[in-house]
ChimeraX commands (.cxc) that place a marker at each C-alpha (Angstrom):
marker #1 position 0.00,0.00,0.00 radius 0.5
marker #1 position 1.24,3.60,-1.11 radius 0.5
marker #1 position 0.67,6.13,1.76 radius 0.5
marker #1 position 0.59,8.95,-1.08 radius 0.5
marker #1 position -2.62,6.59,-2.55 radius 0.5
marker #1 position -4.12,6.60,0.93 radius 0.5
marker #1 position -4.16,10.55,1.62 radius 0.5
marker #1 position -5.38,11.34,-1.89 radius 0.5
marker #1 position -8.58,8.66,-1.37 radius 0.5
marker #1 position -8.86,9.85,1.81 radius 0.5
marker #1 position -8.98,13.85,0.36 radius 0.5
marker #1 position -11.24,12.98,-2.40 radius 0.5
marker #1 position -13.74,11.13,0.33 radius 0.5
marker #1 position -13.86,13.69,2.37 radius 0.5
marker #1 position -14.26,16.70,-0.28 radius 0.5
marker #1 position -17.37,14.55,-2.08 radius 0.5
marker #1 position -15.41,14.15,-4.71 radius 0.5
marker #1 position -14.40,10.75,-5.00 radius 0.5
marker #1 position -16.80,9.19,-7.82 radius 0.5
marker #1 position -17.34,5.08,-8.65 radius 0.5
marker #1 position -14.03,2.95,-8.82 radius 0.5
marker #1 position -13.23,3.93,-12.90 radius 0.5
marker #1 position -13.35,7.51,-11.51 radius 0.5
marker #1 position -10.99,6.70,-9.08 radius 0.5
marker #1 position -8.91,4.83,-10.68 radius 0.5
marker #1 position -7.95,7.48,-13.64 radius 0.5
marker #1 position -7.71,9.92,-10.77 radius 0.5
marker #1 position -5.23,7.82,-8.89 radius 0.5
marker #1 position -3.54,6.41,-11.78 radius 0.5
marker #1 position -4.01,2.81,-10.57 radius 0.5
marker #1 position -5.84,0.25,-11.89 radius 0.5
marker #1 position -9.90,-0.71,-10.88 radius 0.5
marker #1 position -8.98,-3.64,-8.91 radius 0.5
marker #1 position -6.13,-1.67,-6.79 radius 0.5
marker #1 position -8.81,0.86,-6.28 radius 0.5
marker #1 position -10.83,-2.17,-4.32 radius 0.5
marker #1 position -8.15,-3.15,-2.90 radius 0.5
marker #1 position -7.13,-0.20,-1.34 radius 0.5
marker #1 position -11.02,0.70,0.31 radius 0.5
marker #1 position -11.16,-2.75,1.10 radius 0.5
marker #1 position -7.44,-1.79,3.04 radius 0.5
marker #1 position -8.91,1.53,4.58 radius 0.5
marker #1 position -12.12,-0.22,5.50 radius 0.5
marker #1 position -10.54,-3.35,7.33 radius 0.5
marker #1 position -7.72,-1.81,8.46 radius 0.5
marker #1 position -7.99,2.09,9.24 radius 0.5
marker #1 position -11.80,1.25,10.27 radius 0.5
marker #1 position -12.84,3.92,7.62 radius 0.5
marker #1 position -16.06,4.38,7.18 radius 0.5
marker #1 position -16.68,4.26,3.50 radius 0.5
marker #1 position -19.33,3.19,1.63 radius 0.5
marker #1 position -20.70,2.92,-1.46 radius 0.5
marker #1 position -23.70,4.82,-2.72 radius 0.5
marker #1 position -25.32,3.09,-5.30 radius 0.5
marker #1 position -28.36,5.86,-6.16 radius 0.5
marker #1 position -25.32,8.10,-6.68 radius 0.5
marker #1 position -22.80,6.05,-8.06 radius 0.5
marker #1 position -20.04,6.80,-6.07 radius 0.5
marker #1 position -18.06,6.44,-2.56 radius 0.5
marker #1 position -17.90,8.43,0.14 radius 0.5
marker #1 position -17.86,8.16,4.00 radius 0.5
marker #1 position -20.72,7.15,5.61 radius 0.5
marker #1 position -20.16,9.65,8.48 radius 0.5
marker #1 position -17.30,12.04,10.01 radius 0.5
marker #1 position -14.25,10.21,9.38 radius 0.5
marker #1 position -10.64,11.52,10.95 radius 0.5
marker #1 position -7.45,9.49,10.02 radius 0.5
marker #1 position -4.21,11.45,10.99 radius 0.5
marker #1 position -1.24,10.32,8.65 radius 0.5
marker #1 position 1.31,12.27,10.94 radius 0.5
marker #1 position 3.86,10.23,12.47 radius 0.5
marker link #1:1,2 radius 0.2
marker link #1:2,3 radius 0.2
marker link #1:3,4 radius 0.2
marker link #1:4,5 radius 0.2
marker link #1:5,6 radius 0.2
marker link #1:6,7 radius 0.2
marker link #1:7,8 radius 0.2
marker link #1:8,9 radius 0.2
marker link #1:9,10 radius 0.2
marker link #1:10,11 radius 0.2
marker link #1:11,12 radius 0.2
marker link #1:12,13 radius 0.2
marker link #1:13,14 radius 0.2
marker link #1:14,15 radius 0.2
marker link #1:15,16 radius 0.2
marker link #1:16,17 radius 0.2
marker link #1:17,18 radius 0.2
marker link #1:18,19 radius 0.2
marker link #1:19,20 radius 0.2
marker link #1:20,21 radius 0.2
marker link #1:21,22 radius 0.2
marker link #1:22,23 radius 0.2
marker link #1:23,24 radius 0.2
marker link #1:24,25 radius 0.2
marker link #1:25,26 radius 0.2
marker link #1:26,27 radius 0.2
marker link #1:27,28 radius 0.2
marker link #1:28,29 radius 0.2
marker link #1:29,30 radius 0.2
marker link #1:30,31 radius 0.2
marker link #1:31,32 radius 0.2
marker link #1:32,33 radius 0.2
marker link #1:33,34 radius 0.2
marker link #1:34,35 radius 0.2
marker link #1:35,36 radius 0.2
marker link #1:36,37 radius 0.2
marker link #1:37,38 radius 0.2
marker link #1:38,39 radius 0.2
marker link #1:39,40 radius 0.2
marker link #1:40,41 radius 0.2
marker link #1:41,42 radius 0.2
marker link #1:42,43 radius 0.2
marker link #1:43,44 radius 0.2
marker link #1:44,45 radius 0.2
marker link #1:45,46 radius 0.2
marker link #1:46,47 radius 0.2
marker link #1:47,48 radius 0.2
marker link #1:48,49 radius 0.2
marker link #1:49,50 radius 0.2
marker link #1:50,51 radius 0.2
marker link #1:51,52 radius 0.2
marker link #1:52,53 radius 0.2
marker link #1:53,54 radius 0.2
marker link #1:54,55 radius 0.2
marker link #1:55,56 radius 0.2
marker link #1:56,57 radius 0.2
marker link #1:57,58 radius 0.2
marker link #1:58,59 radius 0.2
marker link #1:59,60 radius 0.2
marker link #1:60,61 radius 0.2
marker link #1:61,62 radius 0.2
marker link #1:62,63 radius 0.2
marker link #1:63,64 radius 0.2
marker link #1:64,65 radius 0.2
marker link #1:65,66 radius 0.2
marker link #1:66,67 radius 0.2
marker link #1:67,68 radius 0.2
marker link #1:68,69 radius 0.2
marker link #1:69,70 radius 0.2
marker link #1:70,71 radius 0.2
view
């Protein structure tokens, strides 16, 4: 996992901006299946809360939603 992939996901979640996975994927420059990979990651292991709206299309975070990448 890229830490640099992480904070992006993470900005684009919490701006609203973050779209379906082909979206994503173009915006990260990373392929659709990395793109699951890497929510799957965030959910399971940063206990993000992101979900997938399927009347909109697109991710987001299913509530507030603070992860702190400083070390």
């Amino acid at each position: 996992m890229d830490i640099r992939v992480i904070i992006k996901l993470h900005e684009l979640l919490m701006a609203g901006s973050a779209g379906n996975s082909e979206y994503l994927s173009k915006r990260l420059g990373i392929s659709v299946r990395t793109v699951y990979n890497y929510v799957t990651f965030m959910k399971n292991e940063l206990n993000a809360p992101i979900i997938y709206n399927s009347n909109n299309k697109c991710y987001s975070y299913d509530g507030v939603c603070e992860l702190c990448f400083i070390g």
